[in-house]
C-alpha positions as CSV (number, residue, x, y, z in Angstrom):
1,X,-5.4,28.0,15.7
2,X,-3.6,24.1,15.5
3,X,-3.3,24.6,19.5
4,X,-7.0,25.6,19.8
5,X,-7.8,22.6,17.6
6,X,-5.8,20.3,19.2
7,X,-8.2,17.8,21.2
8,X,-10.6,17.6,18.1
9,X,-7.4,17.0,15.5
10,X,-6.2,14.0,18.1
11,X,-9.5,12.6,18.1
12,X,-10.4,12.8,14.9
13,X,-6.7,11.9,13.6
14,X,-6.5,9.6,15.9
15,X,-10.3,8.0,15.0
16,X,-8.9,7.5,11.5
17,X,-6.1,5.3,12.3
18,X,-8.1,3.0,14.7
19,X,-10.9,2.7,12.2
20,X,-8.6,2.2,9.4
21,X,-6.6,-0.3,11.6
22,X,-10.0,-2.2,12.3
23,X,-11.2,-2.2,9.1
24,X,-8.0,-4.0,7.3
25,X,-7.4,-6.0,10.1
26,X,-11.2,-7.3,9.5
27,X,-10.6,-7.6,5.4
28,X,-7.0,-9.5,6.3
29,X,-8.2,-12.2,8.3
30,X,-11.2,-12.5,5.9
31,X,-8.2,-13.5,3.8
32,X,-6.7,-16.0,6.3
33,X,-4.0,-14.2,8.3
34,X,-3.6,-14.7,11.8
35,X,-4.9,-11.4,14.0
36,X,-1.4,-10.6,14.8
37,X,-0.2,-10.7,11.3
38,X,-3.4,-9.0,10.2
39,X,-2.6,-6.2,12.7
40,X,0.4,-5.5,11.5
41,X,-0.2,-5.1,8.1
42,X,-3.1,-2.7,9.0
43,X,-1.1,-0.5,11.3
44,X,1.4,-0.4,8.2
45,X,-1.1,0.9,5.8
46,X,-3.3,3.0,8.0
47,X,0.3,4.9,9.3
48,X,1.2,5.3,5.7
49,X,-1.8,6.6,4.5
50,X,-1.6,9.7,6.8
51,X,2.4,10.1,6.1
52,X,0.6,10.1,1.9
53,X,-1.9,12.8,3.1
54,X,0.8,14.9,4.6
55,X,3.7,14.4,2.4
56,X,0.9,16.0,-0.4
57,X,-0.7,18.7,1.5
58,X,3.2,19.9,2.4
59,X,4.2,19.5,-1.4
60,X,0.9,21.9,-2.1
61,X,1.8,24.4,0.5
62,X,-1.3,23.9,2.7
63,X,0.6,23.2,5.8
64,X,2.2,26.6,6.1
65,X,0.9,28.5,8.9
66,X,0.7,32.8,8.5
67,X,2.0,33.1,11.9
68,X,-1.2,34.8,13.6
C-alpha cells in the first residue's frame, strides 16, 4: 500500500520540509541572521520535526505494516 503511495508520500513529505525550511528561514532572518545561517537552522528544525513525528508514531505502533 506505502509502494502504491509512494509519489504522493514524497511530495507531500517532501512539501513539508521545503515549506517548513521557507517558513523559518523567513522568521530567522526577520531576526537578523544571514540567509545561510538562517538556512541552516531551518533545515535543522524542519529534519527534526519529521525524525519527532516518526520516533512517536513507531513508539505507538502505527508504523507496523500487516504484511498484505
Amino acid at each position: 500500500m506505502l509502494w502504491q503511495m509512494r509519489a504522493k508520500l514524497f511530495g507531500l513529505g517532501g512539501g513539508q520540509v521545503g515549506i517548513t525550511t521557507v517558513l523559518i528561514t523567513g522568521i530567522a532572518m526577520a531576526f537578523g541572521q544571514p540567509w545561510t545561517i538562517a538556512l541552516a537552522i531551518s533545515l535543522v528544525l524542519a529534519l527534526s520535526s519529521t525524525a519527532i513525528v516518526l520516533q512517536t508514531l513507531n513508539e505507538k505502533g502505527l508504523m507496523k505494516s500487516d504484511g498484505r
